[in-house]
C-alpha positions as CSV (number, residue, x, y, z in Angstrom):
1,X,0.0,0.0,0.0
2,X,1.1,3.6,-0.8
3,X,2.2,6.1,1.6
4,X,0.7,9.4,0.4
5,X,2.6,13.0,1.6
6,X,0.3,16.1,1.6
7,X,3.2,18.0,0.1
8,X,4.7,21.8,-0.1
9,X,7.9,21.8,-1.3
10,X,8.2,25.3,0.0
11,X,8.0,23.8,3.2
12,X,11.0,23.2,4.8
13,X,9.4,20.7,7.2
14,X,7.3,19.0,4.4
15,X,11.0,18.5,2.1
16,X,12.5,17.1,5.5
17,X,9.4,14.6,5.6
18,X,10.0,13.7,1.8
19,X,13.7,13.1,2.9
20,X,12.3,10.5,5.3
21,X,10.1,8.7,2.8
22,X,13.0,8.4,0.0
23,X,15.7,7.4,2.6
24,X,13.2,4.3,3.8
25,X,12.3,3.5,0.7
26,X,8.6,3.5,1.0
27,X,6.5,3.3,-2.3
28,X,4.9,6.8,-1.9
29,X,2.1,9.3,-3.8
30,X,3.2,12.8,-4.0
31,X,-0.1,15.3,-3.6
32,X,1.1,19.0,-4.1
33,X,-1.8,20.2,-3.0
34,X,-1.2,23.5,-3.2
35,X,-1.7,22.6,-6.7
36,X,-4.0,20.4,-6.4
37,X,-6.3,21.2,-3.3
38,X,-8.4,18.3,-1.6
39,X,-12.1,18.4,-1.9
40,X,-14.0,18.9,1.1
41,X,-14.6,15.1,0.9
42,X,-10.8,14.4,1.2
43,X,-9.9,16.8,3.7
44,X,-12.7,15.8,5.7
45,X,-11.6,12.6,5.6
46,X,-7.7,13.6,6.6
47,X,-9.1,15.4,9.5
48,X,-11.1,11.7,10.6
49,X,-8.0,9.5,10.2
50,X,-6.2,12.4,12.2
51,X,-8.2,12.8,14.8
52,X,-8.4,16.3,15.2
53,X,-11.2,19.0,14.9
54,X,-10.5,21.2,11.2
55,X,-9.5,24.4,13.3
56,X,-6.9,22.9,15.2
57,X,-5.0,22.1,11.4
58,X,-5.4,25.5,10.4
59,X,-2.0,27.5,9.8
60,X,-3.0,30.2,12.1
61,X,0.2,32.6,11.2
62,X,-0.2,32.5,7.6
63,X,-1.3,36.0,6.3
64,X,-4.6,35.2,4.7
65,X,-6.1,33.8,8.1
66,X,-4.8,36.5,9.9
67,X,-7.0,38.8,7.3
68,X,-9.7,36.6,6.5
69,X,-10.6,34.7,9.5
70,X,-8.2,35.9,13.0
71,X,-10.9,36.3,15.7
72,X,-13.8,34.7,13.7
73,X,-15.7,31.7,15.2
74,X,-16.1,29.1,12.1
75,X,-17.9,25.7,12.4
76,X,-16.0,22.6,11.6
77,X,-17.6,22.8,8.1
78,X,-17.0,26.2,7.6
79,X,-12.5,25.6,8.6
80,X,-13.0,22.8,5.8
81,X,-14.5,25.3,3.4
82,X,-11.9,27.3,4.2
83,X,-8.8,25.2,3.7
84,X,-10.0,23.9,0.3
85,X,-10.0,27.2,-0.7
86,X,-7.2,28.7,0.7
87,X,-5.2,25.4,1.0
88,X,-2.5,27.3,2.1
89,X,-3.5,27.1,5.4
90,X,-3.4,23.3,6.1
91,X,-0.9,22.4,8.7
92,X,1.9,20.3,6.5
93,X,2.8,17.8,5.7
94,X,0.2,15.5,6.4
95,X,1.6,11.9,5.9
96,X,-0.8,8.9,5.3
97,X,0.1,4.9,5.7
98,X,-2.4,2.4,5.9
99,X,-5.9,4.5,7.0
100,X,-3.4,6.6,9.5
101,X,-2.5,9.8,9.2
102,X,-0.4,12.7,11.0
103,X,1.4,15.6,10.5
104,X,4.8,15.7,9.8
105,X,5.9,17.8,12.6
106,X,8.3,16.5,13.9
107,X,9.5,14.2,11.3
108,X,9.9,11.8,14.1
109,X,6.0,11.4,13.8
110,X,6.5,10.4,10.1
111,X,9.2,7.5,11.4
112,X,6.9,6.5,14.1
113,X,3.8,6.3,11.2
114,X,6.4,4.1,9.1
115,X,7.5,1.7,11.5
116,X,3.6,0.5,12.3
């Protein structure tokens, strides 16, 4: 089975992940998705196999929450609306293996996601 990286290769923390995934060899699917956004169906479904409620993956220091939604009280739907359309602000990378997921942060959680 594929190991899928939610990738930004602007991301200094999301290229460290991809280090981690050539260096193990893992058979992997590369998702640039800044330029290629999930639907709301597929981020909904990252933020289940995470385990986390939508705000709590929300880059909250990028410059388009802090104009757009700092201060605002979204539901979980509306976060979701959100990060499809401003994908920008999904925490990255999000690393999935076998119906698992987490964030790449530290890459240590990507190690510990490979090893089970």
């Amino acid at each position: 089975m594929k190991t899928i990286i939610y990738h930004n290769a602007r991301c200094s923390k999301s290229r460290e992940a991809m280090c981690v995934l050539d260096v193990t060899g893992a058979d992997i699917e590369v998702i640039e998705y800044m330029k290629t956004p999930p639907t709301v169906e597929q981020l909904t479904g990252l933020i289940a196999m995470l385990g986390m409620k939508p705000a709590d993956l929300v880059r909250k220091k990028e410059p388009v929450f802090l104009e757009k939604y700092a201060g605002k009280k979204l539901s979980p739907k509306q976060w979701v609306a959100a990060m499809v359309k401003y994908p920008v602000l999904i925490e990255r990378p999000i690393v999935v293996k076998n119906g698992k997921a987490v964030i790449g942060r530290p890459v240590e959680k990507v190690i510990e996601l490979l090893a089970e």
